[in-house]
N, CA, C and O of each residue as an XYZ file, in Angstrom:
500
protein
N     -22.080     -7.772    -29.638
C     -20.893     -6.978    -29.434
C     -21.115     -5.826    -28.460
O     -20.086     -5.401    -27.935
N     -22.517     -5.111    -28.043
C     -22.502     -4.626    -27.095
C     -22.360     -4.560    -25.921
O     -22.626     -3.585    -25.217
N     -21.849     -5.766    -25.523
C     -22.366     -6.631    -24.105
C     -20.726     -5.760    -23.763
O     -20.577     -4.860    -22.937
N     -19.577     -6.384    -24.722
C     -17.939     -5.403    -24.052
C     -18.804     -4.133    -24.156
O     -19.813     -4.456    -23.530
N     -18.996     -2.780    -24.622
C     -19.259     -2.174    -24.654
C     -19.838     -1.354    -23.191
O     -19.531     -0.280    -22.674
N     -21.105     -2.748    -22.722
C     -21.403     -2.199    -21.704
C     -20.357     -2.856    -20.330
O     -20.115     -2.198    -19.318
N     -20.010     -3.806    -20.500
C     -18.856     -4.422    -19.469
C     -18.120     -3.324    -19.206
O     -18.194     -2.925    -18.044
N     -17.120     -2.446    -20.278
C     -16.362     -1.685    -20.158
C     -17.004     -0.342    -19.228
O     -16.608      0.281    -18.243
N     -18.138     -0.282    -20.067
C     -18.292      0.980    -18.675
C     -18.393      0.813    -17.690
O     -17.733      1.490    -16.902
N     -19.371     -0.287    -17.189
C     -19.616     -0.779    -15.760
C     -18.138     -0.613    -14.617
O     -17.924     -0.044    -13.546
N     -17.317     -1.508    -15.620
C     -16.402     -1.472    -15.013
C     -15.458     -0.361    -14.570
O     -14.836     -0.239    -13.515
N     -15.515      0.477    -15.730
C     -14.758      1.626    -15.679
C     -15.313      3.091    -14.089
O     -14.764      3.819    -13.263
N     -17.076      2.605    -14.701
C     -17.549      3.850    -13.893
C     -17.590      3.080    -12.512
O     -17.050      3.793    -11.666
N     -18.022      1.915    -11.985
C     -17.983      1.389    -10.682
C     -16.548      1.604    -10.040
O     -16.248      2.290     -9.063
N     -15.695      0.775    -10.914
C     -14.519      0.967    -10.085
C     -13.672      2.185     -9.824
O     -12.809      2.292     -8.953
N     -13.996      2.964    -10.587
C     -13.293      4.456    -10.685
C     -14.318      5.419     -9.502
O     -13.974      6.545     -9.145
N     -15.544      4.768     -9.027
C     -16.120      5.797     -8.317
C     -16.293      5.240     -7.094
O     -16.959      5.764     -6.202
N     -15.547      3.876     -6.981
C     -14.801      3.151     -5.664
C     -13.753      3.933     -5.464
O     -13.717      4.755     -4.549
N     -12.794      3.745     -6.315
C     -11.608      3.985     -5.954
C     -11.780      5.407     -5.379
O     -11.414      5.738     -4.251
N     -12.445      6.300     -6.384
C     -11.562      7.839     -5.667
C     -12.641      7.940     -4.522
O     -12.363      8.973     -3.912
N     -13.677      7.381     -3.982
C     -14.530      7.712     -3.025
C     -13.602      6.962     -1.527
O     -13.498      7.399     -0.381
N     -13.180      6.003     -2.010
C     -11.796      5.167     -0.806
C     -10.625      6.267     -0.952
O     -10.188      6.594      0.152
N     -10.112      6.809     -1.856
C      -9.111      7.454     -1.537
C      -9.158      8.442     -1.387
O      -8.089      9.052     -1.355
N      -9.971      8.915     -1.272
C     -10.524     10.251     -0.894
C     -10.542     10.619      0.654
O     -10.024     11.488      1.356
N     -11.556      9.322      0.878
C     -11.637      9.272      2.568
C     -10.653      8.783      3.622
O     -10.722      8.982      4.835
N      -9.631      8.039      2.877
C      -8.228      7.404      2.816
C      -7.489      8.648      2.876
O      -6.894      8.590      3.952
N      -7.278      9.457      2.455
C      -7.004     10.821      2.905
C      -7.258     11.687      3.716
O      -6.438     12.411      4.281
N      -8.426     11.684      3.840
C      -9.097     12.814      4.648
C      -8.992     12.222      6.291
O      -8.902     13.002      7.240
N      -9.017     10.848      6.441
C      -9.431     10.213      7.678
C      -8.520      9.364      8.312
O      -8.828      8.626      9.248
N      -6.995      9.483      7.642
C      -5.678      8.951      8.116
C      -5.040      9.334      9.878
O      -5.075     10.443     10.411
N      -4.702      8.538     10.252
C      -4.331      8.541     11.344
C      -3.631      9.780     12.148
O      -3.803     10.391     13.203
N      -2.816      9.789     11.127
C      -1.641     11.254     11.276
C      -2.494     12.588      9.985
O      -2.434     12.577      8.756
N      -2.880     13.126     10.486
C      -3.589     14.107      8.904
C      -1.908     14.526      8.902
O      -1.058     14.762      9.761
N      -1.978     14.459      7.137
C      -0.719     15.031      7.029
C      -0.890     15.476      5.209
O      -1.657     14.883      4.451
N      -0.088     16.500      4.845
C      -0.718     16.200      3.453
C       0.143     15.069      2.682
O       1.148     14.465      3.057
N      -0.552     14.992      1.543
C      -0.724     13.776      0.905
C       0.518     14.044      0.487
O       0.830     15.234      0.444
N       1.690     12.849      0.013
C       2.741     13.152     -1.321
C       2.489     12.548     -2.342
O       1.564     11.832     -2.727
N       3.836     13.078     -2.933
C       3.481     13.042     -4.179
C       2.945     12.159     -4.919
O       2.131     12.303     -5.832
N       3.635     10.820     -4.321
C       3.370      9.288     -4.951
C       1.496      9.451     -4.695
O       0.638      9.154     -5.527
N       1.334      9.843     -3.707
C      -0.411      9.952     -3.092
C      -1.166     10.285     -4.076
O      -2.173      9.686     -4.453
N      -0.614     11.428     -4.603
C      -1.809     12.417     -5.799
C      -1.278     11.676     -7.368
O      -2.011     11.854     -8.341
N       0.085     10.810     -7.543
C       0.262     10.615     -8.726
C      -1.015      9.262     -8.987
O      -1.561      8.779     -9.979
N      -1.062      9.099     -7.956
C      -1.804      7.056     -7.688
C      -3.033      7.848     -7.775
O      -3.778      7.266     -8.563
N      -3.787      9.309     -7.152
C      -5.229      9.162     -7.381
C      -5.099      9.982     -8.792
O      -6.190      9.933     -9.360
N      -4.642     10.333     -9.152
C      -4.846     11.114    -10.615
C      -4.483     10.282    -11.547
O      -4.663     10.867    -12.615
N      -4.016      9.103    -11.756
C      -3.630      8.391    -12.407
C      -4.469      7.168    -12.556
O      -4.495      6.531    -13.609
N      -5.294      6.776    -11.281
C      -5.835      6.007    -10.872
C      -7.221      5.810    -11.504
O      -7.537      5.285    -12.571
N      -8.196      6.568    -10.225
C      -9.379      6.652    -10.562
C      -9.655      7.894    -11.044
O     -10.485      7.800    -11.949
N      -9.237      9.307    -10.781
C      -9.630     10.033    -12.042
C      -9.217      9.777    -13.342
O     -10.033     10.088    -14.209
N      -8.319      9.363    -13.654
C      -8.120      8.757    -14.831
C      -8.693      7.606    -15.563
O      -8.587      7.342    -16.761
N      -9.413      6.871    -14.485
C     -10.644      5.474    -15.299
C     -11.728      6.280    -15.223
O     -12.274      6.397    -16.320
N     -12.231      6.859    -14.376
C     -13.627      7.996    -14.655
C     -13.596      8.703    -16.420
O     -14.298      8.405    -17.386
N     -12.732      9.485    -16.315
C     -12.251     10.440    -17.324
C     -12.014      9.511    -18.914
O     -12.601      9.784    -19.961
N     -11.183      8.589    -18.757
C     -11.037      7.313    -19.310
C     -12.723      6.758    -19.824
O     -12.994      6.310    -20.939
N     -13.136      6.836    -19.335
C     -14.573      6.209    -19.709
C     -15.618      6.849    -20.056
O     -16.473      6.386    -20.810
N     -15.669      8.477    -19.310
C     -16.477      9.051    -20.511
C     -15.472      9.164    -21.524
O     -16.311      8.868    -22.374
N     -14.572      9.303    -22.111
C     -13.835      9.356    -23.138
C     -14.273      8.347    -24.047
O     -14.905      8.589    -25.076
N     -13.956      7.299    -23.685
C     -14.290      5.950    -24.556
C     -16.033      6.022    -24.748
O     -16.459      4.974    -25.236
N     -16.905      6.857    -24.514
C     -18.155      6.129    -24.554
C     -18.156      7.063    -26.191
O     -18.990      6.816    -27.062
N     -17.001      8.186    -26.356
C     -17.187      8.724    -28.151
C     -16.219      7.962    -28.742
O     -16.602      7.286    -29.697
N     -14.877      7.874    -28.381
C     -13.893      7.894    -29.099
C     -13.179      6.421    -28.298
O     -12.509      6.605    -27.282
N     -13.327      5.360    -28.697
C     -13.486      4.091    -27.904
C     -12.016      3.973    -28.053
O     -11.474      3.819    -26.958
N     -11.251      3.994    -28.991
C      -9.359      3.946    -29.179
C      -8.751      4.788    -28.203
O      -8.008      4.491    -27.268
N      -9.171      5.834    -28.561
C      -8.265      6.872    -27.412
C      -8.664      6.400    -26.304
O      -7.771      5.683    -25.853
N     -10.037      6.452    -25.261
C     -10.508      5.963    -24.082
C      -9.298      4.423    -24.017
O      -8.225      4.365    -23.415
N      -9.967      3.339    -24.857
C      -8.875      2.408    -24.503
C      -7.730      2.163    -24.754
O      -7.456      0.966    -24.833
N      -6.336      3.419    -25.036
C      -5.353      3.690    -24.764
C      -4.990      3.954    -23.715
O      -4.109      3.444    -23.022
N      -5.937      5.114    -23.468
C      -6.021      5.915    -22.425
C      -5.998      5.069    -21.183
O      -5.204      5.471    -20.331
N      -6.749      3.892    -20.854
C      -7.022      2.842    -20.149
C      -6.143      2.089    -19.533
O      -5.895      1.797    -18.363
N      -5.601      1.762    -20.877
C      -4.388      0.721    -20.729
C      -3.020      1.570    -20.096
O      -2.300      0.995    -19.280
N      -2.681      3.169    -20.594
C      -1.996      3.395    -20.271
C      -1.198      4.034    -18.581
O      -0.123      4.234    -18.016
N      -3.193      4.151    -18.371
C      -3.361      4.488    -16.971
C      -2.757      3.555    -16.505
O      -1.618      3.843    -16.136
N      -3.210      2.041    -16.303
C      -3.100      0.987    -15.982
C      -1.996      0.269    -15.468
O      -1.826     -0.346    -14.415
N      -0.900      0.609    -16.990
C       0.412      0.500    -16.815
C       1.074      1.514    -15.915
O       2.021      1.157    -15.214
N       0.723      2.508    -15.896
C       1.402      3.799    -14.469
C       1.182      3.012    -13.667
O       2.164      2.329    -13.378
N      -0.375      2.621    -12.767
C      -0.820      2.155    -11.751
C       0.371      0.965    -10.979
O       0.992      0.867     -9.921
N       0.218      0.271    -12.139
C       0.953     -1.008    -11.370
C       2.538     -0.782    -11.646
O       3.280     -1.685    -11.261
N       3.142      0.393    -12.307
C       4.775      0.745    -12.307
C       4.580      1.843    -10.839
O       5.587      1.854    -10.131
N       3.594      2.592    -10.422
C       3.395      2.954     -9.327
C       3.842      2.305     -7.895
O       4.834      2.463     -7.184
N       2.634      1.484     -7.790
C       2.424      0.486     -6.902
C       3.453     -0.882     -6.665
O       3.393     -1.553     -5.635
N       4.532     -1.216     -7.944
C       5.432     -1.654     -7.732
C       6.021     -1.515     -6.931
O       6.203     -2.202     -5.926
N       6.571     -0.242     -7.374
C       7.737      0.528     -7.063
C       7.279      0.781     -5.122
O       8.331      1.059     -4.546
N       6.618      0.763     -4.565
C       6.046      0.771     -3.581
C       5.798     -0.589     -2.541
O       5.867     -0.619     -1.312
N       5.502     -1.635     -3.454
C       5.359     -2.970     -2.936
C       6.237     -3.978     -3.414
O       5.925     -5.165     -3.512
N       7.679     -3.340     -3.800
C       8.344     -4.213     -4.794
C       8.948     -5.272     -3.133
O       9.233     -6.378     -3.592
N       9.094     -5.288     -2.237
C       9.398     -5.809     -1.040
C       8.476     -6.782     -0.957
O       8.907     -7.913     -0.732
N       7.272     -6.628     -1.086
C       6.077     -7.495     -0.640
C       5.552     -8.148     -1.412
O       4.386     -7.758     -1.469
N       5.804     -9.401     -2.452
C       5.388     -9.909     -3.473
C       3.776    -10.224     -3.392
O       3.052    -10.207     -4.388
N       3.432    -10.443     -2.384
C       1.830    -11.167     -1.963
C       1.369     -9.777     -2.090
O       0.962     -9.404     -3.190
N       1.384     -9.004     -1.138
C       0.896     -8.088     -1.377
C       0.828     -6.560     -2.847
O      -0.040     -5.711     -3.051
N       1.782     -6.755     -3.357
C       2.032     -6.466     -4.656
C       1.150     -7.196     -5.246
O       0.245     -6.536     -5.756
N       1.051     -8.692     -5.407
C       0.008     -9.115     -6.225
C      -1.209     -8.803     -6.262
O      -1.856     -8.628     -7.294
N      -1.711     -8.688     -4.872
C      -3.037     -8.656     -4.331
C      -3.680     -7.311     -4.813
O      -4.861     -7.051     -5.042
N      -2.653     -6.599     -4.892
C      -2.922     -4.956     -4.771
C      -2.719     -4.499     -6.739
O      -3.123     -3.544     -7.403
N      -1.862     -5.803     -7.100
C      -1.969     -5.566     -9.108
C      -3.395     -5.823     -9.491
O      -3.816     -5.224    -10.480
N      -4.559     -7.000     -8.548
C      -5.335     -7.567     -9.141
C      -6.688     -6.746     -8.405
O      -7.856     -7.083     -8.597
N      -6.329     -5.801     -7.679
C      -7.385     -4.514     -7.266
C      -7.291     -3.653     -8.172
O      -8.130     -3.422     -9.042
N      -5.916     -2.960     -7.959
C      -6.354     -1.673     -8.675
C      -6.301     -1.590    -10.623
O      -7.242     -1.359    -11.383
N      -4.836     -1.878    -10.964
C      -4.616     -1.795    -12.243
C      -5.447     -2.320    -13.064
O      -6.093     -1.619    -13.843
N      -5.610     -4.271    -12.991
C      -6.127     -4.836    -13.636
C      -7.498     -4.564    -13.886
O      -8.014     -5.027    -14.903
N      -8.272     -3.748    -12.947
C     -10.042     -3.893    -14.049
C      -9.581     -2.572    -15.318
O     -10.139     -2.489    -16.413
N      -8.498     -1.669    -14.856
C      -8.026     -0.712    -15.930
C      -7.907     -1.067    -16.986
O      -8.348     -0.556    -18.016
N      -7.135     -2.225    -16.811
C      -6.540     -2.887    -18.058
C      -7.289     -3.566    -18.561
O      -7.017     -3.554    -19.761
N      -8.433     -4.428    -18.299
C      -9.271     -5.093    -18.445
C     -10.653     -4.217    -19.594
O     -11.226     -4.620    -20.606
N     -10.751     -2.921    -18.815
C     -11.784     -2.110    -19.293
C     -11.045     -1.566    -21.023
O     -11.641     -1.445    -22.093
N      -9.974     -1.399    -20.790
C      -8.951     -0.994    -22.105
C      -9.346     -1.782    -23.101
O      -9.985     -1.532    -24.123
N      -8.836     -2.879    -22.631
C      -8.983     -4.020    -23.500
C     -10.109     -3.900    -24.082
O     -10.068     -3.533    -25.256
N     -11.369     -4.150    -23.498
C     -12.653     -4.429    -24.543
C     -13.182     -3.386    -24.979
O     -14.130     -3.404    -25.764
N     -12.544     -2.146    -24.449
C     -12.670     -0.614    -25.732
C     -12.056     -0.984    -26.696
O     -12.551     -0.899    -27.820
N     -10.773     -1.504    -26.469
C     -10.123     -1.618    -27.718
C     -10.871     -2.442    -28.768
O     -11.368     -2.078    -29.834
N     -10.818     -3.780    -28.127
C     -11.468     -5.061    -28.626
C     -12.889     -4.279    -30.104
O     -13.134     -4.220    -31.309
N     -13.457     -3.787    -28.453
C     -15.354     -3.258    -29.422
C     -14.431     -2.675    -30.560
O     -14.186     -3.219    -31.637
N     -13.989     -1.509    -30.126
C     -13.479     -0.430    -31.257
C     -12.903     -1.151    -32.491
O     -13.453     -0.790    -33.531
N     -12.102     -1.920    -32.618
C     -11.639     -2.825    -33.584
C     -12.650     -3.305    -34.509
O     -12.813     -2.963    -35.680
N     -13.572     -4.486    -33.540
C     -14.466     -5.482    -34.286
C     -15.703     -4.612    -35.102
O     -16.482     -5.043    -35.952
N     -15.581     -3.034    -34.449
C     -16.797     -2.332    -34.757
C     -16.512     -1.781    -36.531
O     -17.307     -1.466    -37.417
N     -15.465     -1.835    -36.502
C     -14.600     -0.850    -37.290
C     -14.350      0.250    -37.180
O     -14.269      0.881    -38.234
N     -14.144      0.893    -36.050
C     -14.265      2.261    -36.214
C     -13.486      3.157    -35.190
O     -12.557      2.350    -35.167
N     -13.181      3.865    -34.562
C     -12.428      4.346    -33.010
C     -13.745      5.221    -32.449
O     -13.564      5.820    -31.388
N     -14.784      5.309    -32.957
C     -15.562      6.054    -32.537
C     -16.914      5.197    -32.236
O     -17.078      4.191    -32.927
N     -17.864      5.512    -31.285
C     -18.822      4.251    -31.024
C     -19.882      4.355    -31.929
O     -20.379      5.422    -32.289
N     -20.333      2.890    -32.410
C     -21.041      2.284    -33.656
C     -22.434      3.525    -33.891
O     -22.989      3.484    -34.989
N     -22.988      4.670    -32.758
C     -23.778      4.746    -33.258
C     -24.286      6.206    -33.054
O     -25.404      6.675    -32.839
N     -22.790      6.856    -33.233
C     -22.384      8.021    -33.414
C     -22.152      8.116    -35.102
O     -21.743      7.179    -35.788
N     -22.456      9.266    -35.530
C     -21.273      9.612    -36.780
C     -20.548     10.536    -36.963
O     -19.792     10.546    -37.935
C-alpha cells in the first residue's frame, strides 16, 4: 500500500515543480511583457502552487491533501475550459497535462487514506 503513497508524491512534487518552473518563465519571457491577468495568476495559484502545497499537506493529513487535490483539479480544467472551450483537441490535450495528474494524485491520497484507515499517514500518531 505504500507504493500509492509514494506515486502520489512523485507525482504531486514533479509535476507541480514543472508546472510553476514553466509558468513562471512563461511569464517572465512572453513576447509582449505585459502583466499577467487574472485568469494567469488564478491557473498558477490554483495550479501548481496548489499541487506543491497539496502534497506537503497530504504527506500528514492524506484526506484533506486529497480533497485538496481533487479540488484543485476540478478549478484547473473549469479554468482551462472556459478558455479552450472553442478548441476541443486542444482542450483535451491540455485536460490530460495539466488537471489530470491532480486528479490522479487525489485519488490515491484518498484511496491510501481510506484503505489505511485513517486521514492521517499510517505512521504518524
Amino acid at each position: 500500500m505504500k507504493w500509492m503513497r509514494y506515486i502520489a508524491l512523485g507525482i504531486g512534487t514533479a509535476f507541480g515543480l514543472l508546472y510553476l518552473t514553466v509558468g513562471v518563465l512563461d511569464l517572465l519571457f512572453e513576447a509582449e511583457p505585459s502583466l499577467p491577468s487574472f485568469s494567469d495568476w488564478m491557473i498558477l495559484l490554483f495550479g501548481p502552487l496548489s499541487l506543491i502545497l497539496a502534497t506537503a499537506v497530504a504527506l500528514k493529513y492524506e484526506r484533506i491533501g486529497g480533497w485538496w487535490l481533487l479540488a484543485g483539479g476540478a478549478i484547473i480544467a473549469i479554468l482551462f475550459g472556459i478558455r479552450l472551450f472553442e478548441t476541443p483537441l486542444r482542450l483535451l490535450v491540455t485536460f490530460l497535462v495539466y488537471p489530470f495528474p491532480m486528479l490522479i494524485a487525489g485519488k490515491l491520497w484518498l484511496i491510501h487514506a481510506f484503505k489505511s484507515g485513517g486521514g492521517r499517514s499510517p505512521n504518524r500518531s
